[in-house]
N, C-alpha and C positions, 0 to 999 in steps of 0.2 A: 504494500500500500504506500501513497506517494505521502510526505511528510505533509504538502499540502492542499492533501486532499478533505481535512477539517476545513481547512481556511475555504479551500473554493464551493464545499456545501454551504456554508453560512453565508459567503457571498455571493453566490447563487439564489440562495432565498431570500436574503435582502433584495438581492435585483430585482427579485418576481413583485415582490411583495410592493415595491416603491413602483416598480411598472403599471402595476393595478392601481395604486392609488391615485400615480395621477393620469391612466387615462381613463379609468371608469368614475373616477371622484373630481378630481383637481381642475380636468379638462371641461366638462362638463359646469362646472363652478363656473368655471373666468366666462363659458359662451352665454350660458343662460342668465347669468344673475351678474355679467361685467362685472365679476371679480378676480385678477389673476394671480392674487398674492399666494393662495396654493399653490400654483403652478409653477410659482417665483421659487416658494418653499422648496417645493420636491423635486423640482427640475435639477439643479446641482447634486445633489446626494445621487438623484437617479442614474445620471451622467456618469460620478465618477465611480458606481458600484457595476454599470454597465462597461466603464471601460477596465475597472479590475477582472468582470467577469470574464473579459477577452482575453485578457494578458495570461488569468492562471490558467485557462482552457487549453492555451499554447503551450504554455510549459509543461502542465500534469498530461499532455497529449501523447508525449515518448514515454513516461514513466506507466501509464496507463497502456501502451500501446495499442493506442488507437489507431486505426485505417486513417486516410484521409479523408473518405466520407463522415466515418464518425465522425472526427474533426466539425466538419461542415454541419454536419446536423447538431452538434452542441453549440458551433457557436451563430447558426438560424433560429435555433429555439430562444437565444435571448430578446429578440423582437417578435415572437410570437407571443400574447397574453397567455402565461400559465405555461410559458413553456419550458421555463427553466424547472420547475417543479416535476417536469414531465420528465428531463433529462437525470436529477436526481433519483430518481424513482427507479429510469430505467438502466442509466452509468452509472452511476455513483455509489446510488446506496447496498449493492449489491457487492460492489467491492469495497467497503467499506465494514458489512460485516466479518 
């Protein structure tokens, strides 16, 4: 198991979870009710846990030996709603037991 392979589930589900917020919550705020300070909020945090999720998916990529497709599809699932979650489920958590 890669040493971090901790660090990129939690950062993985930070990303799902701040992805959700602001486009099913935040986005939603700023069009309907012209408020964007959600958006203001969760847009940075969003930003830099989606570009952590890139970086450690490249690295744990050889340790994990993934295909290059794997590859592609874990780091697709991060712009997918719910899809990092789906990725932990089906990389991750499996080799983490």
């Amino acid at each position: 198991m890669p040493k971090l392979l901790p660090v990129f589930r939690i950062t993985a589900l930070l990303e799902g979870i701040s992805y959700i917020l602001l486009l099913f919550i935040a986005t939603p705020i700023k069009y309907l009710y012209e408020d964007p300070q959600y958006v203001k909020m969760l847009g940075m945090p969003h930003g830099i846990l989606f570009m952590a999720y890139v970086v450690f998916a490249v690295i744990i990529s050889s340790d994990m030996k993934w295909s290059t497709r794997t590859l592609w599809i874990v780091l697709i699932a991060s712009v997918i709603p719910f899809g990092t979650f789906y990725i932990d489920k089906k990389y991750l958590k499996k080799s983490h037991a």
